[in-house]
N, C-alpha and C positions, 0 to 999 in steps of 0.2 A: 415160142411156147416154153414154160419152163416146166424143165424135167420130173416126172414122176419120183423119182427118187428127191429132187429137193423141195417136193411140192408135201412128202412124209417128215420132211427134218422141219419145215415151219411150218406147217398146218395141219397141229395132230388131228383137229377135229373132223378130217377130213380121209382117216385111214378108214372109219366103217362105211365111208360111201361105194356107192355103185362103177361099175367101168366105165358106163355115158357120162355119172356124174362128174367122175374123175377128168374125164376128158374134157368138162365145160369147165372144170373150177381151171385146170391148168391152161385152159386157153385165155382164160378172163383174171388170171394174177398177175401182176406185174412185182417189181420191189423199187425202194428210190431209198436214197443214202441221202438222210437230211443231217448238216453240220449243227456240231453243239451252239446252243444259243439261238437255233433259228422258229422261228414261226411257222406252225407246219399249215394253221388254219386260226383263224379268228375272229373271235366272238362276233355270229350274225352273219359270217362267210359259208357259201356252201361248199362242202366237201361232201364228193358225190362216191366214194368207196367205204369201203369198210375194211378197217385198218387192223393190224396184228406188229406188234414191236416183235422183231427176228433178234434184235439186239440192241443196249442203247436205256436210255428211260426216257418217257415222255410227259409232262405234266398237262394235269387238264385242270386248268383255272378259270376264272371269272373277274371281271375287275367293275368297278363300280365307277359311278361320275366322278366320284372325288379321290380315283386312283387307289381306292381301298384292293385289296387282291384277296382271295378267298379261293384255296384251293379244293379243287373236288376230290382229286386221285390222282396217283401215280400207275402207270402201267411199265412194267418190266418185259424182259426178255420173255416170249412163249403169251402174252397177251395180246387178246383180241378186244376190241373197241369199238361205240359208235353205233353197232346194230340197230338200236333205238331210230337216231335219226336217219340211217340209210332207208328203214321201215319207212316211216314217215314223211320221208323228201323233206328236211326241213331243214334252214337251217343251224349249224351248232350254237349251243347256247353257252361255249366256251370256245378259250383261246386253246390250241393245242400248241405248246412249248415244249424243240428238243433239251433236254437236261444236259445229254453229252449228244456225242455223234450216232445218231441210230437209224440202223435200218428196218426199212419198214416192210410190210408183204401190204398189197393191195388187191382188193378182190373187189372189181367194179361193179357197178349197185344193178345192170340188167342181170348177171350172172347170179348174184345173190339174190336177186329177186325172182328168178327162175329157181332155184335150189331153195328158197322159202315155198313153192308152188306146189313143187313136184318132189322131195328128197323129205323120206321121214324121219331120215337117222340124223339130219341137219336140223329138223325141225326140235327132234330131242333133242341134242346139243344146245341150240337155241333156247330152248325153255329154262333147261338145265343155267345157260349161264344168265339169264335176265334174272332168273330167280336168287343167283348167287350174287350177284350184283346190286340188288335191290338191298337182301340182308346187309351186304359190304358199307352202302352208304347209311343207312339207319343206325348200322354200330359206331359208324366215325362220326356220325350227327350226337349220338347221346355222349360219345369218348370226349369229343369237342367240348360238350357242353357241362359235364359230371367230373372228368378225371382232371388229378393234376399231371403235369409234364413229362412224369417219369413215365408213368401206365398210359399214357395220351401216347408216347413214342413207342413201347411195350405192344401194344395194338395195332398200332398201325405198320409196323413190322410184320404181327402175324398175319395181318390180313394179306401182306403180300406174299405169302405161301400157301394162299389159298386152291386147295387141290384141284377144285372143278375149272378158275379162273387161269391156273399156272401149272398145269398139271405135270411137269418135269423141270419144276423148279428148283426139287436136293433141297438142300441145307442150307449153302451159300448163296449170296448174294451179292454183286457186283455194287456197292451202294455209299458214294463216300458219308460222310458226315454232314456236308454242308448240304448234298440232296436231300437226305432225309429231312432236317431242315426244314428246308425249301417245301419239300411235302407234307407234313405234317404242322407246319406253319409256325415252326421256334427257332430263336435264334440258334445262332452254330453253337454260343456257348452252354444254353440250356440244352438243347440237342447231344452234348459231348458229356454232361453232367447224366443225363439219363441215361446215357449208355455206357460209362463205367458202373452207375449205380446198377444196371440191370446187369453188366459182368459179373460185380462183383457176388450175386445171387447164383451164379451160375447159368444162367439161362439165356446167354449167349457171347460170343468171341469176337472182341475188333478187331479187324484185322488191316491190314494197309487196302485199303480202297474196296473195301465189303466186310460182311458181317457174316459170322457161320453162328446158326441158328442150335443151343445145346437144347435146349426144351420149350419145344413149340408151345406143348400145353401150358408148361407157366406164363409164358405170356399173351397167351390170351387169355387168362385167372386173372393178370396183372389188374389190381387195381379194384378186384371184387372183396 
């Protein structure tokens, strides 16, 4: 059973539960250390937990007949995922691909389906993130579709500071160049072009293998 104490450092959403509640999240979490490059699940496979990245980046993509790829999101360190389909028993309608090395926390789906039953401060949390989720993909559907490259990477940078989704995220972020990328769906060199151009506005610092965020607020402005 894993300890109370490291059941606070990766699952914040889990400090305002009850002392039973605590007792069943930490008996029903596990964690697993998936290698960079691997497949954690994929498109039409069922994955029966519901996932929280401890460390690491995970992408969640889609691929089409003719090998087209279209990514959904990326989830960072302090991100939770997937509630949808654990709700639903279904299975996922994306591949989940590790970016780098990441560990994950696992909360099996009778447990979470008992703490969706009975746990209200879970059930707010819950609401809390489907709703912020909802807005996340609607803003990266119109960024996608409206903005050019610079403000399309501007964006989807802030969205991953997203308070409710990454709630002890800071500043910085662990993020080379070529993931963001890979996430946002540009090459490395357009990718490398939007982010000296957003430095050189001041509104954020590359750094060797992450980015520190100088002004949130202009980049989510970016591109209005």
């Amino acid at each position: 059973m894993i300890s109370a104490e490291r059941l606070q450092q990766i699952a914040p959403w889990s400090r305002p539960l009850g002392e039973a509640e605590l007792e069943r999240v930490r008996a029903g979490l596990s964690e697993r250390l998936v290698p960079a490059g691997a497949t954690i699940c994929r498109q039409g496979e069922q994955f029966e937990p519901w996932a929280g990245v401890i460390s690491g980046l995970v992408k969640l993509r889609t691929l089409s007949r003719d090998g087209k790829e279209v990514t959904l999101s990326g989830v960072h360190g302090g991100g939770w995922f997937g509630e949808g389909s654990v709700i639903k028993h279904e299975p996922r309608r994306y591949d989940l691909i590790a970016l780098r090395e990441t560990r994950l926390a696992l909360l099996d789906r009778p447990t979470f389906l008992w703490l969706f039953e009975h746990s209200a401060a879970f059930n707010r949390f819950l609401i809390g993130q489907l709703n912020e989720r909802l807005g996340q993909f609607m803003a990266l559907l119109e960024n996608d579709r409206k903005l050019e490259p610079t403000a399309r990477v501007a964006r989807d940078i802030a969205s991953m500071f997203n308070p409710v989704l990454y709630p002890e995220v800071g500043r910085h972020l662990k993020l080379t160049q070529e993931e963001l990328g890979l996430l946002v769906g540009l090459s490395r060199p357009t990718t490398n072009q939007a982010l000296k151009a957003l430095e050189g506005r001041g509104l954020l610092r590359v750094e060797h293998g992450g980015i520190t965020v100088l002004d949130l607020g202009g980049l989510r402005r970016c591109g209005e």
